[in-house]
N, C-alpha and C positions, 0 to 999 in steps of 0.2 A: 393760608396764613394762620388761621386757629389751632389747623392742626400741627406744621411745624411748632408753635408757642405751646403746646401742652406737650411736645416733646422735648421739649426744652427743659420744660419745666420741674420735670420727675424729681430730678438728683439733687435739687437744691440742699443745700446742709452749712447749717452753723453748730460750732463749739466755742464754748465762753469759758474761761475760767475767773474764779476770786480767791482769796486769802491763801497763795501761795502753790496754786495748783492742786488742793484739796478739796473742793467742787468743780461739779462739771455738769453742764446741760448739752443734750444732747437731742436735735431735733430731726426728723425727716418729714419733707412735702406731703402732700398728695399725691395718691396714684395718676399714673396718666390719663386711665380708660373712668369712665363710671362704674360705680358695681354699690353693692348695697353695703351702707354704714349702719352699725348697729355704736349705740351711745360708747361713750369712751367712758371708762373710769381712773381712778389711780389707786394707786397701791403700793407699800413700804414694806422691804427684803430685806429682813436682814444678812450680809453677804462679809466673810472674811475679806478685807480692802488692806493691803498692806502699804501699796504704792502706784503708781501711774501704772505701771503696766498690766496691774491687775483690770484696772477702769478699761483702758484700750484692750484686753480681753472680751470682756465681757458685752463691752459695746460692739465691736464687731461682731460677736455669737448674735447680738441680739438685731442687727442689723437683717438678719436671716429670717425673721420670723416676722409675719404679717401682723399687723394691727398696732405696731409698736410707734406712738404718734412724739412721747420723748421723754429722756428719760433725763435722771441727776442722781450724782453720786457724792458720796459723802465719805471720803478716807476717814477719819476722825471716830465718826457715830458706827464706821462700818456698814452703810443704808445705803441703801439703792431705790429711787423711786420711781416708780412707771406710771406713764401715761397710757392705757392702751384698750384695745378691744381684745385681745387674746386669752383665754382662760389662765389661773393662776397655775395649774399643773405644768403647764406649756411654759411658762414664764419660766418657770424651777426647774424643767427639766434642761433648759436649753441654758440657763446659769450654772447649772451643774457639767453639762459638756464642757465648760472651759477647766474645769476639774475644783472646783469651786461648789462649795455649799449654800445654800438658801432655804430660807424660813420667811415664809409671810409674815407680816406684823401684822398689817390692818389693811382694808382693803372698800372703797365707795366712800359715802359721807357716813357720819354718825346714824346710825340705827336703820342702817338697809344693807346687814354683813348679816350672815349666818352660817352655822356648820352642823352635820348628822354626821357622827359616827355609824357607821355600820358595823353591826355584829352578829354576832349567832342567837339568837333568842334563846334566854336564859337556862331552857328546857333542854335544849341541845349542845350546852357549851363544853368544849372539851376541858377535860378535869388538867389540873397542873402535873400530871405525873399522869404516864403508862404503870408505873411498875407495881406491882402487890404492895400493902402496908407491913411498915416493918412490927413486929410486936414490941410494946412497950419495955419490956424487960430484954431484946437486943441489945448486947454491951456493944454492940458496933456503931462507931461514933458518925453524926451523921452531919454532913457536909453543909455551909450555910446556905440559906434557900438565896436564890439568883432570878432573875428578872427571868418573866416567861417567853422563851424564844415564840417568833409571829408562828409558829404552827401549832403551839398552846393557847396562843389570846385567842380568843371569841373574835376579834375585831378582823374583817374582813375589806374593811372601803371606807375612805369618806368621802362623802360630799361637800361642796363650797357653793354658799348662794350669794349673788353680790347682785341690787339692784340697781339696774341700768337708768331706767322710768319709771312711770305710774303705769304699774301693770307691765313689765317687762322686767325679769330676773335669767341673771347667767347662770347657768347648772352647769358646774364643773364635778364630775361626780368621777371617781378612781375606783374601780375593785381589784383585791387580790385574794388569791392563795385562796379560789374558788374554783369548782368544776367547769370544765370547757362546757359552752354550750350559749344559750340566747334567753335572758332574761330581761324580765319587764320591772320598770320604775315607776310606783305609785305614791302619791301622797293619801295619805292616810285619818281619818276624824279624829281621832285619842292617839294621844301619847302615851298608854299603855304597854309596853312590847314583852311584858311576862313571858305570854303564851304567843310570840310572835306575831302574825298576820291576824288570828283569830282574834286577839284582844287587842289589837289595832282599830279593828270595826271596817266599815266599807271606804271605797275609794271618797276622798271627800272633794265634791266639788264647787264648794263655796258653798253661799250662802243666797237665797232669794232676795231681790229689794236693791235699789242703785247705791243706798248705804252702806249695806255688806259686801258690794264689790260684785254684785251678779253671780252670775252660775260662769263655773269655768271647766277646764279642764285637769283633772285629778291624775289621768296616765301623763306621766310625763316623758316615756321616751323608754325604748328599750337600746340593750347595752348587749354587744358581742363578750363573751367571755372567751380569750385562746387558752390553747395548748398548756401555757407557764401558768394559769391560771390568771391572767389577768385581763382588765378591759377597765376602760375609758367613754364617760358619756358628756359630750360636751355640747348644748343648746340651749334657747331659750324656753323659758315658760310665762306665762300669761300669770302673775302669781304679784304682790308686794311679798317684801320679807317680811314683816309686821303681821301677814295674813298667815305664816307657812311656820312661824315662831313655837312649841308649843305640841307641833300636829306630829304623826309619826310618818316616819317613809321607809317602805318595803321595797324588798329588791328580789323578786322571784324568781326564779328558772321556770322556764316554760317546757310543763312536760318531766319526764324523768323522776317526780316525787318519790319514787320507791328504788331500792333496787332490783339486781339481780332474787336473792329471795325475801324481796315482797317488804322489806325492812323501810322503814323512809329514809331518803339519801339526807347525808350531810351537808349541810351548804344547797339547798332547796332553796332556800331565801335569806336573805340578812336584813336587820331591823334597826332603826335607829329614832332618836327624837330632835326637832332641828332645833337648835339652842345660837343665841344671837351671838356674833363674832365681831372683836372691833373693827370699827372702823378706821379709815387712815386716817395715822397720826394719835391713834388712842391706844395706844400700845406702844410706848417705848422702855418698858421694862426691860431688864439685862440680866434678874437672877428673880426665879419665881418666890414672891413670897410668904406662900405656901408650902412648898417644898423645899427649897433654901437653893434648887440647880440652877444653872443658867443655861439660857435658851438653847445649847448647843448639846448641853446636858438632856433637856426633854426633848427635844429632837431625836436624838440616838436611841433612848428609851422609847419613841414612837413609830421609827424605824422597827425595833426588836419587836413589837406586838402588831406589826403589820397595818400600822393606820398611815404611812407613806410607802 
């Protein structure tokens, strides 16, 4: 009998709507079997919503993907909200299969969201131009400078830190448009990355005393690099975000520093400092005002410099 009734069980599913078919929640059971749950959090996307069949898109894509506990949509705001265990890249990438774009807004509660850019350490970045300088006195009139295509930016990955618990953080970490090969992911003592790894200091792993949070672990996890250049690292760390705020994180290649003659390779490692990200619901800005763009705008310019 138990086990017929947890077969039963799986497919359970409600949809509700309010104010004229412009929201929608969207729920699925529990699995049938046992397996390990790691904390759920939620998270706010911002998603082009034009009408119902965009919703019924999306929600079926996202029916496909594990950990999705329920989600709601907001034609109007344009928002998509998720309930889930799945990393944020995974979220995006599988809104984007309906052929639909996505951008995080805010992601956990207030002040347990973080992000590191990864890039080339300062020493090594590639300059905006291959080509010779023109001399000043060249009457040849010169074209207006344009955003640095991503094989110009320094920026090679970022990472996304969202805390699950006390002492439990998701690492949703992306690299691109690095050398195939198997590097290592460290947290770092200083947020210094001048001189990359060297002015980083040693791997840092916490601090002695139950008040500092004990001694933990500073390697976080290594990461496949393919073929196209890219790789994906997705697990937990032993870490708050509050502790990782501030520190630097290095992204090594293991092996290979040099090349063929004896020069240090490019993309050896990437460097970044993790700096706090909102949380959800702390973010519903629509045009940065900073910049004057709106979020579809910094989007595309963060596509071109390789940090998506």
């Amino acid at each position: 009998m138990p086990l017929l009734f947890r077969r039963a069980a799986y497919s359970t599913l409600g949809i509700f709507s309010l104010s004229g078919a412009a929201y929608y929640t969207y729920r699925i059971s529990n699995p049938p079997f046992p397996r390990k749950m790691l904390p759920s959090y939620e998270a706010t996307f911002s998603v082009p919503l034009e009408c119902d069949a965009c919703v019924t898109d999306i929600k079926t894509a996202l029916t496909k993907l594990d950990g999705i506990s329920s989600t709601s949509f907001s034609i109007p705001s344009s928002l998509v909200t998720i309930t889930s265990t799945s990393p944020p890249s995974q979220i995006i990438h599988t809104i984007q299969s309906t052929g639909r774009d996505a951008i995080l807004r805010g992601s956990g509660q207030p002040n347990s969201a973080a992000v590191c850019i990864l890039e080339l350490p300062p020493s090594s970045s590639p300059s905006s131009s291959s080509d010779p300088p023109i001399p000043s006195d060249d009457p040849t009139p010169q074209p207006p400078n344009k955003t640095k295509s991503k094989h110009n930016s320094p920026v090679r990955g970022l990472a996304r830190l969202i805390q699950l618990s006390d002492q439990l953080t998701l690492l949703d970490l992306t690299l691109t448009n690095l050398p195939k090969g198997r590097y290592r992911v460290s947290l770092r003592r200083t947020g210094d990355i001048s001189a990359g790894s060297a002015s980083l200091g040693p791997v840092y792993n916490g601090e002695d005393g139950a008040a500092a949070g004990g001694k933990r672990d500073g390697e976080l996890g290594s990461i496949e690099v393919d073929e196209k250049g890219r790789g994906n690292l997705v697990g937990e760390v032993g870490w708050r975000v509050w502790e990782l705020v501030g520190r630097g994180m290095c992204v090594r290649r293991e092996g290979g520093d040099v090349d063929g003659a004896g020069k240090e390779e490019e993309g050896r490692e990437v460097v970044g400092v993790v700096a706090r990200s909102a949380g959800v619901w702390e973010n519903e800005k629509v045009v940065c005002g900073c910049s004057g763009k709106t979020v579809w705008e910094e989007r595309e310019e963060m596509v071109g410099k390789g940090m998506l």
